[in-house]
C-alpha positions as CSV (number, residue, x, y, z in Angstrom):
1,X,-37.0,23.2,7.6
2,X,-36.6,25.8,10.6
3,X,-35.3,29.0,10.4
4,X,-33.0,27.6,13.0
5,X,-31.9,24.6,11.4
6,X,-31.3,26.4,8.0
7,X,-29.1,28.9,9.9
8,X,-26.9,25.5,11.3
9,X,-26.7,24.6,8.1
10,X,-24.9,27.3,7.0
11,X,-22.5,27.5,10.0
12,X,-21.8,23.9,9.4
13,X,-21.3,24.7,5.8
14,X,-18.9,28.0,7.0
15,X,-16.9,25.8,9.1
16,X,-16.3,22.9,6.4
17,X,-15.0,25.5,4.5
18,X,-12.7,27.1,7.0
19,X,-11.3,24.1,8.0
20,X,-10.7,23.3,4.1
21,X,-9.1,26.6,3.6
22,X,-6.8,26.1,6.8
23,X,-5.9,22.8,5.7
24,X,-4.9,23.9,2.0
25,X,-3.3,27.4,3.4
26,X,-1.4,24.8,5.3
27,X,-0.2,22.6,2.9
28,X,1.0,25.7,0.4
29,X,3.2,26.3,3.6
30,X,4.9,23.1,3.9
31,X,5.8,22.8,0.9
32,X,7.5,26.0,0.6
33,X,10.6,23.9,2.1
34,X,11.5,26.9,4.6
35,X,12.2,25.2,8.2
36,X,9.8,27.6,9.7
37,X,7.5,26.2,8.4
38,X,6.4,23.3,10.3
39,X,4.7,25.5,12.6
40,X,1.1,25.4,13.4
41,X,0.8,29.1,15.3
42,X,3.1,30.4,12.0
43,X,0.8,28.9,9.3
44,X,-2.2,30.2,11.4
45,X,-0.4,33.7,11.3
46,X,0.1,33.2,7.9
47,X,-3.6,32.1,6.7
48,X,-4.7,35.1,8.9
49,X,-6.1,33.0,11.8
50,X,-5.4,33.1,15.3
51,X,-4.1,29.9,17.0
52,X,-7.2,29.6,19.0
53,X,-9.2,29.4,15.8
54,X,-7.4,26.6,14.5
55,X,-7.6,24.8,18.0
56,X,-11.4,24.7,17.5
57,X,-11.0,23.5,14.4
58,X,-8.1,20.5,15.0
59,X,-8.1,20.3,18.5
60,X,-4.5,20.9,19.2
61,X,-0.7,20.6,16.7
62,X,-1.7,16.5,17.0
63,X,-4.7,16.5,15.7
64,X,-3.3,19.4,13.0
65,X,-0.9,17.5,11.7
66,X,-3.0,14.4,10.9
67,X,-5.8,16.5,9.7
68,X,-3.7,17.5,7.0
69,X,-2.1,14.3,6.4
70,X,-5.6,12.9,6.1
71,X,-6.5,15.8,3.5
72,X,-3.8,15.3,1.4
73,X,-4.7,11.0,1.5
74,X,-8.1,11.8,0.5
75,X,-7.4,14.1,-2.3
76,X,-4.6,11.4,-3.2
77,X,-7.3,8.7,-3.5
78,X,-6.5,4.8,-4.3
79,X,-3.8,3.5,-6.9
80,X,-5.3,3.9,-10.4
81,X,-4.8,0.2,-11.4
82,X,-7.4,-2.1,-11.7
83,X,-7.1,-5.4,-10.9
84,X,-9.7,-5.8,-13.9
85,X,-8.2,-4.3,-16.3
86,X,-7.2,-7.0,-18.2
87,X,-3.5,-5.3,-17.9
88,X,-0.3,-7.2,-18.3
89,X,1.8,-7.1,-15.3
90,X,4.5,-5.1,-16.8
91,X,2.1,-2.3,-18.1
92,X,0.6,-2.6,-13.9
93,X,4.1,-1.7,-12.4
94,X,4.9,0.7,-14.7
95,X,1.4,2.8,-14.0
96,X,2.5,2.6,-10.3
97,X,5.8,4.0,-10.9
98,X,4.9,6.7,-13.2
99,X,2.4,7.8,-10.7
100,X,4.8,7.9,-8.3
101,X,7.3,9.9,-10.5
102,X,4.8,12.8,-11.1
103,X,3.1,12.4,-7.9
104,X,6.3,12.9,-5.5
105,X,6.8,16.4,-6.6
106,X,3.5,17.1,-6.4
107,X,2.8,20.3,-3.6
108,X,1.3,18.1,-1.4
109,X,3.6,15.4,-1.5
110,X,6.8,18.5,-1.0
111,X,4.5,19.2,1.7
112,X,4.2,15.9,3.5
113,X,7.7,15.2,3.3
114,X,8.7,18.9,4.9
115,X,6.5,17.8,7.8
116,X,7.5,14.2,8.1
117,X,11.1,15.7,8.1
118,X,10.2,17.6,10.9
119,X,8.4,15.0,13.4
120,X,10.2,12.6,15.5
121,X,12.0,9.5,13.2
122,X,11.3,7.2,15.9
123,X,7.8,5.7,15.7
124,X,7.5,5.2,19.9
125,X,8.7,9.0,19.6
126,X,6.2,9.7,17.0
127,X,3.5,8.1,19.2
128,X,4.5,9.5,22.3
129,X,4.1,13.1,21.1
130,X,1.9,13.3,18.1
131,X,-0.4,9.7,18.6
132,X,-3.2,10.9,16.3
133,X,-1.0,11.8,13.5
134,X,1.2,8.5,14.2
135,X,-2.1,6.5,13.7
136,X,-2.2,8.8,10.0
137,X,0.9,7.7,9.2
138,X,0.3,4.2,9.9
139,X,-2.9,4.2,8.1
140,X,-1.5,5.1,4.5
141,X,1.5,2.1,5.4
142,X,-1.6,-0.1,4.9
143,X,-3.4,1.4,2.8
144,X,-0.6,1.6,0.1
145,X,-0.2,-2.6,0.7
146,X,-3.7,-2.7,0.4
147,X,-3.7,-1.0,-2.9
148,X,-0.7,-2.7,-4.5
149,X,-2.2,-6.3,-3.4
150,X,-5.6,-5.8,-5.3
151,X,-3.7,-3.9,-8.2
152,X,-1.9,-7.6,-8.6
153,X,-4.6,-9.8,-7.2
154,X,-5.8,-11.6,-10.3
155,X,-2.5,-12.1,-12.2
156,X,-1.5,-15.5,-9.9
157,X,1.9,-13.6,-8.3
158,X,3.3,-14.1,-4.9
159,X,1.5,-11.8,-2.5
160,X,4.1,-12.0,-0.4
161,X,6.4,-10.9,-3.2
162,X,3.9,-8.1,-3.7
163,X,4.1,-7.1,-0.4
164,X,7.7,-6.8,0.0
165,X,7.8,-4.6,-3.5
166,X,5.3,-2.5,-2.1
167,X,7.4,-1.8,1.0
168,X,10.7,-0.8,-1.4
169,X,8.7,1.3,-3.9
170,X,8.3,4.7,-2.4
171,X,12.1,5.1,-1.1
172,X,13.3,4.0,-4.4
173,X,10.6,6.8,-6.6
174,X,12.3,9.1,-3.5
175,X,15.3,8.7,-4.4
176,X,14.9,8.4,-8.0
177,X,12.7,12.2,-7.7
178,X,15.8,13.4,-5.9
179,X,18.0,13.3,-8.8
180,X,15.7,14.7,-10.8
181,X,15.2,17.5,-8.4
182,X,18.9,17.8,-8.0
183,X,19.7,18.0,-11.9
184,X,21.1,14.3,-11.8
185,X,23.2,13.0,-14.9
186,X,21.7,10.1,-14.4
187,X,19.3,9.0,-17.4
188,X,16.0,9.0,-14.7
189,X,14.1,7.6,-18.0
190,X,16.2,4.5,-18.1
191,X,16.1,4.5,-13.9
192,X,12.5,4.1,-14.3
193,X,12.3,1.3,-16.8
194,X,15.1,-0.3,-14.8
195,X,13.6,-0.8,-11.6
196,X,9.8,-1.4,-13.6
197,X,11.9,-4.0,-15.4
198,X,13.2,-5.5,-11.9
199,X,10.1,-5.9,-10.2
200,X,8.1,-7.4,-13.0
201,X,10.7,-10.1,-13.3
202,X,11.2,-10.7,-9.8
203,X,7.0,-10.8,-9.4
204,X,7.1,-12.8,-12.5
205,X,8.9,-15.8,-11.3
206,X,6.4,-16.4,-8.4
207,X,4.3,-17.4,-10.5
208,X,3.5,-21.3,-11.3
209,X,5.0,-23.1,-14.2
């Protein structure tokens, strides 16, 4: 190899790294929950960065944004049910709604929903202004489906059925990690095996005689 290419080499290795440190810098200051926040020239101030840096690295606050929704997606990964497990249904839900109950308070997850809170509510809003990090957003809508249909797609249920749990899971482990983050008196335990117990009898009864 050239002296020349070596030297790209390690400027493409330099910038990987900047860009991961910006987008990790940025994610520690989301989820800090401060307002202030959800600012892309105040988190490159705060990382030490001028804004003009990060706008080679992201393009503008658009591409930003979805740059560190993608990151966090990616370190995320898929659902960690098998479809070939061999797993009852009941032992499938649960896995999906304890992952959900540790993963919600997760930093990046505080993160993500400080900056969701912050963008427009309204998806033609949302695509108006921010279009790249709209098409993010869309993305992990079907990816989650995705990932819920081929964690139940041997077990003969009602993808349909699937489909429409998948769509009610994350509010409900939203508001189930509220209380916990609030102090609830609620028993969050018996929350969770109540709602595990709920869909695996409402998925159960698709299935044929």
């Amino acid at each position: 190899m050239t002296a020349a290419g070596t030297q790209g080499r390690r400027r493409n290795r330099r910038g990987l790294a900047t860009r991961e440190n910006m987008l990790e810098a940025a994610i520690r200051s989301l989820a800090s929950g401060d307002p202030g926040a959800v600012s892309a020239s105040r988190i490159a101030k705060d990382i030490g960065a001028t804004w003009g840096a990060v706008k080679y690295q992201f393009g503008d606050v658009d591409g930003f944004w979805a740059a560190v929704l993608h990151h966090t997606a990616e370190l995320r990964g898929e659902l960690p049910v098998r479809s070939d497990t061999d797993a009852p249904l009941h032992q499938r839900v649960a896995a999906i709604i304890d992952l959900l109950y540790d993963g919600l308070t997760s930093t990046h997850s505080r993160a993500i929903e400080n900056l969701r809170a912050a963008l427009p509510s309204d998806p033609a809003e949302l695509e108006r202004l921010y279009p790249q990090t709209a098409a993010e957003i869309a993305s992990w809508g079907l990816a989650w489906n995705a990932s819920c249909q081929k964690a139940f797609s041997d077990l003969d249920v009602d993808p349909q059925r699937v489909l429409e749990v998948a769509s009610f899971i994350p509010g409900a482990m939203r508001g189930i990690t509220s209380e916990r983050q609030l102090g609830s008196y609620s028993d969050l335990d018996l929350a969770r095996r109540g709602l595990t117990n709920a869909i695996v009898a409402y998925l159960e009864s698709s299935r044929p005689d």
